[in-house]
C-alpha positions as CSV (number, residue, x, y, z in Angstrom):
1,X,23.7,45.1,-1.1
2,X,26.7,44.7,1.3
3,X,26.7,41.3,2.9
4,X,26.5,42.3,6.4
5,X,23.0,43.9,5.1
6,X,22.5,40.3,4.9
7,X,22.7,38.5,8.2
8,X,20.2,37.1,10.0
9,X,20.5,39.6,13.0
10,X,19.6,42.2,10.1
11,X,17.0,40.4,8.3
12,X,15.2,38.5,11.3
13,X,16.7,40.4,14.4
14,X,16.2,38.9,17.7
15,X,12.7,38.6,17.8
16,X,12.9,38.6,21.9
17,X,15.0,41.8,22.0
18,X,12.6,43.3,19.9
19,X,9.6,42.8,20.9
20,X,11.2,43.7,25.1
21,X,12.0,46.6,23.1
22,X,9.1,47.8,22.1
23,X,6.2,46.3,25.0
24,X,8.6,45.1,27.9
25,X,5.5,44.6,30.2
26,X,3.4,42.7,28.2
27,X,3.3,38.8,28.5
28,X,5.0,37.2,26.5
29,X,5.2,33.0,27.8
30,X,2.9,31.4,30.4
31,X,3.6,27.7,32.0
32,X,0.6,26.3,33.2
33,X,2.0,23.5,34.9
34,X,4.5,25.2,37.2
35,X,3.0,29.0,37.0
36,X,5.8,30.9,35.6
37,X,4.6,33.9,33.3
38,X,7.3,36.3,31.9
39,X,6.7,39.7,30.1
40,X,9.0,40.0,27.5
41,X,11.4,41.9,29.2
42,X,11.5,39.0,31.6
43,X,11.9,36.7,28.6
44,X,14.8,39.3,27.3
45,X,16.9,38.1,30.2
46,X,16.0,35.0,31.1
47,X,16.9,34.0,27.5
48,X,20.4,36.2,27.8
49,X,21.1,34.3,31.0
50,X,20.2,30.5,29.3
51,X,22.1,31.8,26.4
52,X,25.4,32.7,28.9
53,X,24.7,29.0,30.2
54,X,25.1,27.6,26.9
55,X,28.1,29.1,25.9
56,X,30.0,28.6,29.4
57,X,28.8,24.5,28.6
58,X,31.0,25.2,25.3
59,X,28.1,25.9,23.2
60,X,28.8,28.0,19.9
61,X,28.1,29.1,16.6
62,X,27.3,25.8,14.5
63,X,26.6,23.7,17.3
64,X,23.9,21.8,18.3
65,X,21.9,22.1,21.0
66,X,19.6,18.7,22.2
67,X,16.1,18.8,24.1
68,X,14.5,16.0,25.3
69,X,11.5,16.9,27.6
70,X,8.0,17.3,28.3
71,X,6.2,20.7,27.2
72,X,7.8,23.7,28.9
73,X,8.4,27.6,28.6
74,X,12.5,26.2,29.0
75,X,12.3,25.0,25.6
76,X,11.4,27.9,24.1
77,X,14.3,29.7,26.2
78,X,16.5,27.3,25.0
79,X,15.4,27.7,21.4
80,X,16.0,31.5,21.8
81,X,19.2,31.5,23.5
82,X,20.5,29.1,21.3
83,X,19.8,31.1,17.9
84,X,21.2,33.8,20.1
85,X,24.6,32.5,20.0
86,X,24.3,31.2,16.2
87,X,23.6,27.7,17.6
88,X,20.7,25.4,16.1
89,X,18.0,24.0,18.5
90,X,17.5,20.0,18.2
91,X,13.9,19.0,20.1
92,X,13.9,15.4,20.4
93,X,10.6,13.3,20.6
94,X,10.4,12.1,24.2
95,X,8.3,9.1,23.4
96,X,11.4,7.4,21.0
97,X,13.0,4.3,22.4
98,X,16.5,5.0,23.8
99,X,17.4,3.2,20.1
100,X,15.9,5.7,18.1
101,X,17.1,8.6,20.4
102,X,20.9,7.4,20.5
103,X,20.7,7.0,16.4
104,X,19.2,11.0,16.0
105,X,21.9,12.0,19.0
106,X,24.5,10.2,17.2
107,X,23.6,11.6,13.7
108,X,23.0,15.2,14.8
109,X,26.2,15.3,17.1
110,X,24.8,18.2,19.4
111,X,27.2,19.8,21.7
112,X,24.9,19.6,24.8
113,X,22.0,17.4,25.7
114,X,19.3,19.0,28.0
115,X,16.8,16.0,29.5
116,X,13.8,16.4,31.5
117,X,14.3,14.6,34.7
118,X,10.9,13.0,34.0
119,X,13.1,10.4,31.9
120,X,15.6,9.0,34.4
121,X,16.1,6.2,31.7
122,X,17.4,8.6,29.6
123,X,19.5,10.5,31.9
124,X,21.1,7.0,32.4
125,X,21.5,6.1,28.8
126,X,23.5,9.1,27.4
127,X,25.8,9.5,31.1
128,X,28.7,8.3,28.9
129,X,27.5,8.5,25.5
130,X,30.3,9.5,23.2
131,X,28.2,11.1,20.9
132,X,26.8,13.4,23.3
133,X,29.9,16.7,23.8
134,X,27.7,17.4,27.9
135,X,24.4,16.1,29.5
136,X,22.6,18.5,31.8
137,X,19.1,17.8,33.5
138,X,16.4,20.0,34.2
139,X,13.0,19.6,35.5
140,X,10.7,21.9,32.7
141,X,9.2,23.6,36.6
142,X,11.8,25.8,36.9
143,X,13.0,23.6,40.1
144,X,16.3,23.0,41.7
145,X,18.3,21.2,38.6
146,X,21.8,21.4,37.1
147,X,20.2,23.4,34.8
148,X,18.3,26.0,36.6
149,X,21.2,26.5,39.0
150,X,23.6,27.2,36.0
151,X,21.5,29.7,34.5
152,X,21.0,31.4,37.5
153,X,24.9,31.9,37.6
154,X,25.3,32.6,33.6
155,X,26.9,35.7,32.6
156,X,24.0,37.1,30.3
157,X,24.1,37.1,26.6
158,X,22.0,39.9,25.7
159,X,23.1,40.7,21.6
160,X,22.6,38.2,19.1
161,X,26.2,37.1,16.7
162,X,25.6,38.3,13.5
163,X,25.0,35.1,11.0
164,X,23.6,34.8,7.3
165,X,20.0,34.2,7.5
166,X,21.1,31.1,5.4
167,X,22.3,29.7,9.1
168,X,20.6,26.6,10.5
169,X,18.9,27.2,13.3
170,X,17.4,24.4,14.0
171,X,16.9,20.2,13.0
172,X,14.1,18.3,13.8
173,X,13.9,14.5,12.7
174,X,10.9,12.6,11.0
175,X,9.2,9.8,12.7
176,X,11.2,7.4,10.4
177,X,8.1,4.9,9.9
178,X,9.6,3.8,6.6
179,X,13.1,3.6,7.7
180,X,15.9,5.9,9.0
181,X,14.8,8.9,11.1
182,X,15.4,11.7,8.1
183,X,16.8,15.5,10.0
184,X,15.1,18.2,8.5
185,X,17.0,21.4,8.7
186,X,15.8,24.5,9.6
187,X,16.9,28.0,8.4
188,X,16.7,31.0,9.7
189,X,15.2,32.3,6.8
190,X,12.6,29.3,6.8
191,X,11.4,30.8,10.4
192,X,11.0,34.0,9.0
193,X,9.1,33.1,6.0
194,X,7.0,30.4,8.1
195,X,5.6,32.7,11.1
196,X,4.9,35.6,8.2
197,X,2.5,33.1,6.2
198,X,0.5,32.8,8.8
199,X,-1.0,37.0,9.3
200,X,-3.2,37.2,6.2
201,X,-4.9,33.7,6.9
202,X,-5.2,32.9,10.4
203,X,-5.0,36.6,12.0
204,X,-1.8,36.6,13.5
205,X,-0.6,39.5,15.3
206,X,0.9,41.3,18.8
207,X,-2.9,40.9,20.2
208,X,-2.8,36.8,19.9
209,X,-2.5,34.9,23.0
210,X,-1.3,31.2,21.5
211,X,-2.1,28.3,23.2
212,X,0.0,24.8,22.6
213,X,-1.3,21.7,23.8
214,X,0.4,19.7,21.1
215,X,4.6,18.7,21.8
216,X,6.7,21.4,21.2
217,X,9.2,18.8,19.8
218,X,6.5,18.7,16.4
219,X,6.3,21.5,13.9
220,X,2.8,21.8,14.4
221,X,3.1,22.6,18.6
222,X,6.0,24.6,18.2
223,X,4.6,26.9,15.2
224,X,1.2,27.0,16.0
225,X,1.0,29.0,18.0
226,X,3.8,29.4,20.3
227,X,7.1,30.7,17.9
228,X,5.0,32.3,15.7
229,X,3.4,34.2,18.6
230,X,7.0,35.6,20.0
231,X,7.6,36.5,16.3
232,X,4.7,38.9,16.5
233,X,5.0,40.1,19.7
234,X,2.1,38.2,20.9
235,X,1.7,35.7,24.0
236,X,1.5,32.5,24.5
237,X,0.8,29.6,27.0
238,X,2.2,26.0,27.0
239,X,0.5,23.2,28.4
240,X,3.1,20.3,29.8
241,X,0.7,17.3,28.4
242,X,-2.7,17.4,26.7
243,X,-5.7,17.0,29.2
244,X,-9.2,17.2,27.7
245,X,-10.2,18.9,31.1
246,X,-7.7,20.9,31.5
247,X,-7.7,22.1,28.0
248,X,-11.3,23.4,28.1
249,X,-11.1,25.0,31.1
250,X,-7.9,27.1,29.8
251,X,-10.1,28.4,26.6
252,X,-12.8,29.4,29.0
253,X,-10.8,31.7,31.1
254,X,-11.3,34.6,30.3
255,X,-7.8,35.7,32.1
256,X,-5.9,33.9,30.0
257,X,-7.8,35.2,26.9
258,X,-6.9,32.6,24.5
259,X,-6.7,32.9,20.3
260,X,-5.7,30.7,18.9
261,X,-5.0,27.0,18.4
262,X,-4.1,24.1,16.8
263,X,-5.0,20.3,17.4
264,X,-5.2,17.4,15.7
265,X,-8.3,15.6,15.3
266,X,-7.6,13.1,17.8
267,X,-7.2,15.7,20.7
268,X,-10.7,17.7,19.2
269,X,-12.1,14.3,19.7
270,X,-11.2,13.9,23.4
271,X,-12.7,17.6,23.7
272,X,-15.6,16.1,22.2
273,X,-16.1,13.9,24.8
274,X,-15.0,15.5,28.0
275,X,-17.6,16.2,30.7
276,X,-16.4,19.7,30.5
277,X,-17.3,20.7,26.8
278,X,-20.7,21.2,26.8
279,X,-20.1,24.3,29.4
280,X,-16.7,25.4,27.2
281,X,-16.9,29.0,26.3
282,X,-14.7,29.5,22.7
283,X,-16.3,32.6,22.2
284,X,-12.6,34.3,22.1
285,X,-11.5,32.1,19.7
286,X,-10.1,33.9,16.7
287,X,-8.4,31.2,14.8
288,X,-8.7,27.0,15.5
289,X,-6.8,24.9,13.3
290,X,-7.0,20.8,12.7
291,X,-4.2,19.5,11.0
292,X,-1.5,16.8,11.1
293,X,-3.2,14.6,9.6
294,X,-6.5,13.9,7.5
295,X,-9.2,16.2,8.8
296,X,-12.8,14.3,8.3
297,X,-15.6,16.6,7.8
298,X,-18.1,15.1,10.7
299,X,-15.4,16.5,13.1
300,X,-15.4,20.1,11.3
301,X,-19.4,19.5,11.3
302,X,-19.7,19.0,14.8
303,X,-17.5,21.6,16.2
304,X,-19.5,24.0,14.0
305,X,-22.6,23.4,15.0
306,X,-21.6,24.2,18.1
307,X,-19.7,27.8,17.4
308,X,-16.6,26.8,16.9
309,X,-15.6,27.3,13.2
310,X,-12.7,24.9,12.8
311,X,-10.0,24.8,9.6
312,X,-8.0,22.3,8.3
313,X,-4.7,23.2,7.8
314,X,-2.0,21.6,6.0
315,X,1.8,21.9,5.9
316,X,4.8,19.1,7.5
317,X,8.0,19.2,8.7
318,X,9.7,20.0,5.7
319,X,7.6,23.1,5.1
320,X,8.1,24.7,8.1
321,X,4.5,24.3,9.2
322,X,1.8,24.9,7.4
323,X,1.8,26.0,4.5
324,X,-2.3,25.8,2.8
325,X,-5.6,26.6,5.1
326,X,-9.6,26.8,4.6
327,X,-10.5,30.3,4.8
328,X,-13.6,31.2,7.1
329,X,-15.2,32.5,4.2
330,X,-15.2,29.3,2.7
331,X,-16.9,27.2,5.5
332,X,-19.2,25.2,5.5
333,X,-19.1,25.2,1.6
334,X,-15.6,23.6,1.5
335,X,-15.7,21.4,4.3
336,X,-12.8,19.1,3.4
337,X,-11.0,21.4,1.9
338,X,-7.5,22.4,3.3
339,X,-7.8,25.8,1.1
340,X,-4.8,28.2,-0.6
341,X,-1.9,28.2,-0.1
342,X,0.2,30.8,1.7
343,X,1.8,33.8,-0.1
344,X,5.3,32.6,0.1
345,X,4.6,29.4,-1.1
346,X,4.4,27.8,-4.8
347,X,3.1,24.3,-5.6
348,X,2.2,22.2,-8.9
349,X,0.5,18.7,-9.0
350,X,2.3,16.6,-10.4
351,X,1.1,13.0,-12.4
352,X,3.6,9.9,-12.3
353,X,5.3,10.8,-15.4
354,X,6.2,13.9,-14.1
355,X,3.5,15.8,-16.5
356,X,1.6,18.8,-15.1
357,X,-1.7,17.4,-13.3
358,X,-5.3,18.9,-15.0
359,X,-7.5,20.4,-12.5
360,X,-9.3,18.2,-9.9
361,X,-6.9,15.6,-11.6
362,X,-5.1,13.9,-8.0
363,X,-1.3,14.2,-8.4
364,X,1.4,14.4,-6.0
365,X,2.1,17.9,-4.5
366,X,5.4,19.7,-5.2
367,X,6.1,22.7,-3.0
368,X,8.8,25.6,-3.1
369,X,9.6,29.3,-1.1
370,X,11.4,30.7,1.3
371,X,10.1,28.5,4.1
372,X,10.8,24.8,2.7
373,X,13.8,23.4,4.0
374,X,17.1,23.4,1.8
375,X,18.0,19.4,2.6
376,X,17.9,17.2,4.9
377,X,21.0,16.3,6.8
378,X,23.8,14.4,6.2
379,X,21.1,12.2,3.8
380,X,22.4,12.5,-0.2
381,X,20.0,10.0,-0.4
382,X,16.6,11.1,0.8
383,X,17.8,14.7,-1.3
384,X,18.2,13.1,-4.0
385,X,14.6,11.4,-3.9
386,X,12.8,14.5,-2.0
387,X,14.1,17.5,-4.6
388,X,13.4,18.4,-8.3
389,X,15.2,21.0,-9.4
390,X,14.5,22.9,-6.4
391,X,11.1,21.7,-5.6
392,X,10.1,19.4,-2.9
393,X,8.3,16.2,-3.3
394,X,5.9,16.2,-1.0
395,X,4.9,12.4,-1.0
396,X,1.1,13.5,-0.5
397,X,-2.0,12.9,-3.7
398,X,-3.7,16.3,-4.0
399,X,-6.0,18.3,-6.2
400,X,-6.8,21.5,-6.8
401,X,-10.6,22.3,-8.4
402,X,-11.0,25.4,-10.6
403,X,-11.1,27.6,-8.1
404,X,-8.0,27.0,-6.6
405,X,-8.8,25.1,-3.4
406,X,-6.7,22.2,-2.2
407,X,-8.0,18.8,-1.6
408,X,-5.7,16.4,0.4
409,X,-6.6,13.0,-0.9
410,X,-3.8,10.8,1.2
411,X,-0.3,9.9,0.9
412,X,1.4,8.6,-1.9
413,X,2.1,5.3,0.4
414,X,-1.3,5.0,2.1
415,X,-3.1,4.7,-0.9
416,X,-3.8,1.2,-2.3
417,X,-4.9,-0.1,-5.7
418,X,-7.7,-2.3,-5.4
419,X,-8.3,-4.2,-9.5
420,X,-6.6,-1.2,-11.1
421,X,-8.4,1.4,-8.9
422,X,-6.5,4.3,-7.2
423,X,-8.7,4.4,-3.5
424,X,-7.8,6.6,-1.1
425,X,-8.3,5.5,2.7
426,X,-9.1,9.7,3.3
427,X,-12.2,9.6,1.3
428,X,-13.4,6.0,2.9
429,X,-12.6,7.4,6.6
430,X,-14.4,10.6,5.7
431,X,-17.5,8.3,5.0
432,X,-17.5,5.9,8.2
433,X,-16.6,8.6,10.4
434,X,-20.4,9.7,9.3
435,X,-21.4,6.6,11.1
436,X,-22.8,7.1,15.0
437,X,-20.9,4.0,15.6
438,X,-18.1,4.8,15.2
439,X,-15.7,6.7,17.2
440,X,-12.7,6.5,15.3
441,X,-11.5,4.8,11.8
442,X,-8.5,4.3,9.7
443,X,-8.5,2.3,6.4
444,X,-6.1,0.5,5.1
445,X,-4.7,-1.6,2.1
446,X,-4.5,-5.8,2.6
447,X,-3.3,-8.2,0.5
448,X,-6.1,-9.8,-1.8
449,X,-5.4,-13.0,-4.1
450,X,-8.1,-12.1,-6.9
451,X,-7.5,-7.8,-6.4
452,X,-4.3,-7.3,-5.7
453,X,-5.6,-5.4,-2.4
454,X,-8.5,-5.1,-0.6
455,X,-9.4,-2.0,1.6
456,X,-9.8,-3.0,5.9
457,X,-11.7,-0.6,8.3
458,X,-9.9,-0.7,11.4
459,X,-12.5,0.8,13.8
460,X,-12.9,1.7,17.5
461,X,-16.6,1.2,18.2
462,X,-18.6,4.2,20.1
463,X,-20.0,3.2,23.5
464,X,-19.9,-0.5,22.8
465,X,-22.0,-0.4,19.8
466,X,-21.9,-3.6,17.3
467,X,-20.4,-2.9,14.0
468,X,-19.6,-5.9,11.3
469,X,-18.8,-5.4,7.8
470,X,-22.7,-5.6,6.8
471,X,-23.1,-2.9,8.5
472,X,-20.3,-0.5,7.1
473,X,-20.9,-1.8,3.3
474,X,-24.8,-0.8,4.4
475,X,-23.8,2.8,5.5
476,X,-21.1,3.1,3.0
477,X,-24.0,2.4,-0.1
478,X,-24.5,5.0,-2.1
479,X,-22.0,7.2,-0.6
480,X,-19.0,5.3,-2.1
481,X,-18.3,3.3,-5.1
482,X,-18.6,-0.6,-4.7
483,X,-14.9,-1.1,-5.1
484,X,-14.0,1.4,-2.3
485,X,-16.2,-0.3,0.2
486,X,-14.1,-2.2,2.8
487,X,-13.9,-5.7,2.4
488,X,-12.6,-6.5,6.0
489,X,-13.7,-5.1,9.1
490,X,-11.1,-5.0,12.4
491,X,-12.2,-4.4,15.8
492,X,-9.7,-2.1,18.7
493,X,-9.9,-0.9,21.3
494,X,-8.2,2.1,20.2
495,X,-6.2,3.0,17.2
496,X,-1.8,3.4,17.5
497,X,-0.8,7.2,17.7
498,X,2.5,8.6,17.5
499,X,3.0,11.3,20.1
500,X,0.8,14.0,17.9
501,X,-1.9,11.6,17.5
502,X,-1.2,10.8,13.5
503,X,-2.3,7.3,13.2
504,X,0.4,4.4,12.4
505,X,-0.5,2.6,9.5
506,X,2.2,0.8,9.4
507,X,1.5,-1.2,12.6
508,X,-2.1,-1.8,11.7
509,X,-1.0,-3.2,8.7
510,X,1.1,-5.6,9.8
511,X,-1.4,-6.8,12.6
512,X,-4.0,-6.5,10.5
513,X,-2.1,-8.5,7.9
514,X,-1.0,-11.0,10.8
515,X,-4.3,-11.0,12.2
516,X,-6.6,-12.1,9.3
517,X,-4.1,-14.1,8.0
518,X,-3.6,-12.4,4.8
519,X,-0.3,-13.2,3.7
């Protein structure tokens, strides 16, 4: 096979081209907030004329291109137009500290910096940033802005330079909650690979209309289901900012015709509670997904009672996405489970010693295929800890029963050892969350003189409802051994999120710690 049999233009093609190819009327992107719906052949050349904008700003084949904004079909042109020119795409978390932005901008080096005029702080940080090759601003509305006006005057880019599908295409960075933010690099063979997982198992396909709630600057938002839709040839919609409202009434209209989804427990909670959810209509709902972080069963319970049959899905940043999900056919018999894994992806369990785990035995999960990223960059060191041989260490305790279903038990670092006992905050949460006290729950490891560590329930009460310890240890009796019932009991108002609602740990453990004096 000749190597220009090889390049990405070959192997992946321009997935916009294509598909304006072969339906140029159909919709292809939808932005709520500011109206603007583009069929695909509209996308074809609004994406050649971002793409002509990027290159007359100096943009090119290695570069990187920066995105720091609020949920917008303009990312997604972005995205586009820079793969078009063999440039990689860089979305930057919008709710970073201008600290933790300048270390990712200086670190990643991109050639242009797109930001949201939403963040005027920003804007005012980076003006003479040396790291930064051009700043540009645009509004994510399609208003008057640097950017919009330079597009509009772009020479269009309509072919895509042929690279090896080897070429990064894009770098996102890690929250960094145990240190330096980590880039993840993208391929463009790890798009490929990611967006073709998902057919067999969650029905993806030219007739699915994706909706993405979730920031388009996490793996999660940006696969499911908005890249993966343009891959297909199907549509989707981007809300700027989740709104429990909002949200329900998009799923009900049948004009929009929405397929499928993906939030994370904390936003199917919201839903839970809006006035608007008892009238929702999900009855066109073909695939809704809960992932990001762990999934309790009451919220799968609840949802289903109600008609909509929600799985749990599990992947990360490294992976592309997902990369395991609970088939229909196994609900509600496997509620809990995150299911198989996806046909282009291998994993083992893996014990301490690096010996093969037995089944149900937990173990760490090691992952492989076409759609796991290659390194991270510019880190020898996190590679050197993250990869075996060509497998990557996933930092999550798993098992996998006899029939092949995958249990997510927590991460390697939230679990705690309490008198020599492995416990596992998931399996605790998944137990309080049964509780009609409680709206929302996350356990966590404290310093004990006579255990070594105790387990804390850090818990949001429902509708002002009292809740002490006596009462947890009560429900938590005969549902849980004695050593995983909580020993401490902390009261919030609400529970710490990053930006796609995964709750930090790491801060409740250090007020926690602070708070009950446990040092």
């Amino acid at each position: 096979m000749t190597q220009q049999a090889r390049t990405a233009n070959d192997f992946v093609a321009d997935w916009i081209a294509h598909n304006a190819a072969f339906h140029p009327a159909k919709m292809a992107t939808l932005d709520l907030a500011s109206g603007r719906r583009r069929s695909y052949a509209q996308l074809h050349e609004r994406v050649a004329r971002v793409a002509g904008f990027l290159r007359a700003r100096g943009v090119g084949p290695g570069d990187r291109v920066a995105v720091l904004a609020m949920n917008s079909t303009d990312m997604l042109d972005i995205q586009f137009a820079a793969w078009r020119l063999g440039a990689a795409y860089l979305p930057i978390n919008f709710r970073l500290t201008p600290a933790e932005i300048a270390y990712i901008v200086g670190d990643a080096g991109p050639a242009l910096f797109i930001v949201d005029t939403a963040f005027p702080e920003t804007v005012a940080a980076f003006a003479d940033n040396a790291a930064v090759g051009a700043m540009v601003a645009m509004d994510g509305l399609g208003g008057d802005t640097a950017f919009e006006r330079g597009v509009a005057a772009a020479e269009p880019v309509w072919a895509m330079v042929d690279q090896p599908r080897e070429t990064l295409c894009m770098l996102m960075y890690s929250s960094g909650t145990t240190g330096r933010p980590k880039g993840v690099t993208f391929t463009h063979e790890m798009m490929v690979y990611a967006v073709m997982n998902t057919a067999p198992a969650m029905g993806s396909g030219n007739a699915m209309v994706g909706f993405s709630a979730m920031p388009l600057f996490h793996i999660g938002g940006l696969m499911a289901f908005s890249v993966s839709a343009l891959y297909y040839g199907g549509s989707t919609v981007i809300m700027r900012h989740f709104d429990p409202g909002e949200t329900l009434r998009a799923i009900s209209d049948p004009a929009l015709g929405i397929t499928h989804l993906l939030f994370v427990p904390a936003m199917y909670n919201a839903l839970q509670s809006a006035p608007e959810q008892p009238g929702a209509d999900f009855s066109r709902i073909v695939t809704a997904l809960a992932g990001a972080e762990t999934v309790p069963t009451a919220l799968v319970d609840w949802w289903m009672a109600r008609g909509l049959m929600v799985q749990e899905v599990y992947g990360m940043t490294e992976t592309c996405g997902g990369i395991s999900v609970i088939p229909k056919s196994a609900l509600p018999a496997r509620v809990g489970s995150a299911g198989h894994l996806f046909p282009h992806v291998r994993g083992k369990v893996v014990r301490p010693d690096g010996a093969p785990a037995g089944v149900d035995e937990p173990g760490e999960l090691w992952v492989s295929g076409g759609n796991v990223t290659p390194a991270y960059w510019q880190r020898p060191d996190a590679n050197a800890d993250s990869f075996r041989d060509g497998w990557l260490r996933t930092g999550d305790i798993v098992r996998i029963d006899a029939q092949g279903f995958l249990y997510i038990e927590d991460r390697m670092k939230d679990m705690y050892i309490s008198g020599g006992e492995n416990i596992y905050p998931a399996e605790v949460e998944n137990v309080l969350y049964t509780h009609d006290g409680i709206a929302e729950v996350a356990v966590i490891g404290v310093p004990d003189s006579r255990w070594g560590e105790t387990g804390c329930a850090v818990v949001v009460p429902r509708n002002g409802a009292t809740l002490t310890r006596d009462h947890l240890v009560a429900h938590c009796e005969g549902r849980l051994a004695h050593y995983k019932h909580p020993a401490h009991v902390h009261l919030m108002d609400a529970l710490p999120r990053n930006a796609t609602g995964k709750v930090l740990k790491y801060q409740l453990r250090e007020e926690v710690t602070r708070v009950l004096d446990l040092r």
